[in-house]
N, C-alpha and C positions, 0 to 999 in steps of 0.2 A: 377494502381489504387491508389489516394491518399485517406486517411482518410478525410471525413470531417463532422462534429460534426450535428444531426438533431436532440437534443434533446427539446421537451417541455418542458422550467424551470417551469415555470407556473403551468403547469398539472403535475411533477411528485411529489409522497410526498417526497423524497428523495434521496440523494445522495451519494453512501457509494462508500469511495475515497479507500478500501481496500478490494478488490478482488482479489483469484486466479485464475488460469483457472486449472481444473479438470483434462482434459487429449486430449490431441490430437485426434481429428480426424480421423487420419490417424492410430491411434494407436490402439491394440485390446481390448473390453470390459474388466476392471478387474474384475479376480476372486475372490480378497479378498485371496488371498493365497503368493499374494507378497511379500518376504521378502529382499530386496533388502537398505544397507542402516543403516548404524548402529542407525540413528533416527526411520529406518520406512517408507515406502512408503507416498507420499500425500494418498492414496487410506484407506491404515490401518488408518492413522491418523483422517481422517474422516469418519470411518467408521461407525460413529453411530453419523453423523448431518442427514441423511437424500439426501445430495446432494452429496455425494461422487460419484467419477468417472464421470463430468458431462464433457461434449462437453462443447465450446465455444456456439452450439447453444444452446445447453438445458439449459446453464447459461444465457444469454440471454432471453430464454423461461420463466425462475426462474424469471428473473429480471422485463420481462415486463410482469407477470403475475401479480407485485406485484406493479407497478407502480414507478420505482426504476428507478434511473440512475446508474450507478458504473465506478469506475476506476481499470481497470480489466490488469493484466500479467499474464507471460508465468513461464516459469524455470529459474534459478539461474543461469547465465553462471560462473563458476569457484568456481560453489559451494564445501563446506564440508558436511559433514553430509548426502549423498545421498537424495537432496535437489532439483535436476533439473533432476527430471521425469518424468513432467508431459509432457515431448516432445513436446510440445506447442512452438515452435519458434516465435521470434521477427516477423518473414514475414505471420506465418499464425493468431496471433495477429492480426496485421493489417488491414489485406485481412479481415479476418471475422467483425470488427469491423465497415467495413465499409457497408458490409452487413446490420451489426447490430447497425447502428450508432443512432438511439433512445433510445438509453440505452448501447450501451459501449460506455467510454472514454476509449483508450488504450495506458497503458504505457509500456513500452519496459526496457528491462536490457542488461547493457554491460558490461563488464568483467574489472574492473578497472583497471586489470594488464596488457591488453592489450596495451598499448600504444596507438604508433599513429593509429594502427589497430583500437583500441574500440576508438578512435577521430573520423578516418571516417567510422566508423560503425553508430556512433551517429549524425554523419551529413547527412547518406542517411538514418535514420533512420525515423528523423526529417523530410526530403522533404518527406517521405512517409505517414505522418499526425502522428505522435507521439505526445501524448498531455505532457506526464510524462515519468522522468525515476525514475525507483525502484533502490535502491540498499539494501545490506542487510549483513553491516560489518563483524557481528561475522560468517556470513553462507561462505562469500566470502576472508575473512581473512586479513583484511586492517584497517588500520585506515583510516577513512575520510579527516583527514585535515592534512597527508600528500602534503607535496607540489608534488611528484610525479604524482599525480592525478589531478592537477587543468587541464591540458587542458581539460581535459573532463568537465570537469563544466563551464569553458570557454564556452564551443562548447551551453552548457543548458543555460545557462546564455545571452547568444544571441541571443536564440530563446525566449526568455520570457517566457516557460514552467519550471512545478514545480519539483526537485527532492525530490523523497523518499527516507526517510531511517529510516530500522529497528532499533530500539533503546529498552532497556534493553533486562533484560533477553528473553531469545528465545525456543521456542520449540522441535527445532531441534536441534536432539542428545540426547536430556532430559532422562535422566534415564539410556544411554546408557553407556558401558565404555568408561571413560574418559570424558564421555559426548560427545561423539561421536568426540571430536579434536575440538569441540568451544569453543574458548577462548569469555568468555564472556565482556572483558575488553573492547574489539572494538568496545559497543552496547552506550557507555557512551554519551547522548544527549552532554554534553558537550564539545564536540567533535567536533559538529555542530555550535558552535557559532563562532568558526573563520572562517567557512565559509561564514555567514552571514556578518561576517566585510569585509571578501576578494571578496566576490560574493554577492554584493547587490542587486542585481537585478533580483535574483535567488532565488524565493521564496522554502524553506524547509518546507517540513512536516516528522516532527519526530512522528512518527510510535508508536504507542500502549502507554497506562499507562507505564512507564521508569522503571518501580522497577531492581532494588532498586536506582534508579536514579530521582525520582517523581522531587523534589526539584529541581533538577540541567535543569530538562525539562521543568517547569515553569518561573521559572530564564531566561531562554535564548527567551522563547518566550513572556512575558513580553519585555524585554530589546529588542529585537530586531525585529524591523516592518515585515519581511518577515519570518519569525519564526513561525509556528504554530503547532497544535499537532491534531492526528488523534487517535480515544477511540477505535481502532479496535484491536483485543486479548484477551478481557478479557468483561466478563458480566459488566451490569453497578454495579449492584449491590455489585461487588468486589471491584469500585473505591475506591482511597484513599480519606481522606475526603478531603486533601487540593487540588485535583488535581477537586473535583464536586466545591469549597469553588470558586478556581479561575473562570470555567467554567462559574458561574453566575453570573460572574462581570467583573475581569479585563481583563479577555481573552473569554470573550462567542460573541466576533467578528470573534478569531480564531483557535476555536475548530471546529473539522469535525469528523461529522457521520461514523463510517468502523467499519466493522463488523467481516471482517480475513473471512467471505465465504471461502470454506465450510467447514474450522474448527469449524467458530461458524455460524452458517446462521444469515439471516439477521430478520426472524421471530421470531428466539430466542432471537435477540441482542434488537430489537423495544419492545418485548412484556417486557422483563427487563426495558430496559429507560424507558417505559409509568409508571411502576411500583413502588413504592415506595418515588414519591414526593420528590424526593432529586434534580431533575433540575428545575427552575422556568419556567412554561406555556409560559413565552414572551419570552426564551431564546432557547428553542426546536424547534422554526423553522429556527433558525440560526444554530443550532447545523445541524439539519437533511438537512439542504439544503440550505440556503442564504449563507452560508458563503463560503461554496464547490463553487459555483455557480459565485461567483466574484473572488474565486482563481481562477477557473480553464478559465474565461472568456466566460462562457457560455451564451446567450442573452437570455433578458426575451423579450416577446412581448411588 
């Protein structure tokens, strides 16, 4: 079974390109008593949005209850911080989203230290309808724009799909000791822009408000055409001012909607951006969906 994409651009109000998946199917109901993880299970960590512990279909359910598209994964392969628990594998990703293909986009993660294994892991990834790969430096413990790492971006970069990457500070580990072994140095967007010069053709989306990196994540997506940034991890109403300043102008072509589900749902994240008049009315339908919609080459009717 390949993935292939039936979503209504048209009909949906939106598009949030930053989705987890909850927990495996295959896996048993959480108790909420997990302690596993010197960050914290996903299950604690959401334990009071509402959608914790959700199935790929109840997310789904979530999503076309609310008229939503999303770009939705699985677990962290060669994570820190007891970070890939939600057993959620790249193949049942897939499988389900094809299922669910009104409403998931599904992106897939590969273990950047794997070599030429995570090469042809991301090649039958790919034939298996993968629209995105995640990555999430400080979680998985790499710099990005090691040259170590290009073939895999080779491998994205030829399929004309987009990679993620997590960028500044990060969740996981937070408060823990030592902070759980994340080195936060690995989250710095600017990190990303030589891959933009090395991989042109490989559009990036750098992951969440950057702090303490705001500056250096607008910097790069200014400057560089295939460069964009995703508002998902934080309420609108925490943005920086210069990071709403750009959204309304030089970059509200390529800003995108995401929300971090089910850290922050996507009800709490909408009902903030409607709130408080800091994005202009012409620029919120490219936020919440045009812009997603020509990254990710979704057709309008």
């Amino acid at each position: 079974m390949t993935y292939t994409p039936n979503i209504d651009v048209d009909a949906v109000l939106g598009i949030d390109v930053h989705v987890h998946a909850g927990r495996s199917a295959h896996a048993p109901s959480p108790d909420g008593a997990a302690q596993q993880g010197p960050g914290g299970t996903l299950a604690e960590m959401t334990a009071r949005s509402g959608a914790a512990g959700q199935t790929l279909d109840e997310t789904a359910a979530w999503y076309r209850e609310r008229n939503i598209a999303c770009c939705i994964w699985g677990g962290d392969p060669h994570a820190s911080g007891g970070f890939n628990e939600t057993g959620v594998s790249n193949d049942e990703m897939l499988e389900n989203a094809e299922k669910n293909n009104d409403v998931f986009i599904p992106f897939v993660m590969v273990d950047p230290w794997g070599g030429k294994r995570s090469v042809k892991e991301a090649e039958r990834l790919l034939a298996k309808g993968a629209r995105g790969f995640k990555f999430h430096p400080p979680a998985q413990g790499f710099y990005p724009n090691e040259r170590r790492f290009y073939p895999i971006y080779e491998v994205i970069e030829a399929s004309g799909m987009p990679a993620l990457f997590h960028t500044g500070q990060t969740a996981v580990g937070q408060g823990a000791r030592a902070g759980g072994g994340i080195y936060l140095k690995y989250g710095n967007p600017m990190l990303l822009d030589d891959l933009c010069v090395d991989f042109p053709d490989m559009p990036i989306i750098m992951a969440h408000p950057s702090f303490p990196w705001q500056d250096e994540a607008l910097s790069v997506a200014v400057c560089k055409p295939t460069a964009y940034i995703d508002l998902s991890g934080w309420l609108p109403k925490y943005f920086p001012p210069m990071l709403i300043q750009y959204a309304n102008t030089l970059l509200r072509n390529k800003v995108l909607f995401g929300s971090d589900h089910p850290m922050i749902t996507t009800d709490r994240w909408i009902a903030d951006f409607n709130e408080g008049g800091a994005f202009r009315e012409e620029v919120k339908p490219l936020i919440m969906k045009e812009n997603a919609a020509k990254l990710l080459r979704l057709a309008s009717s």
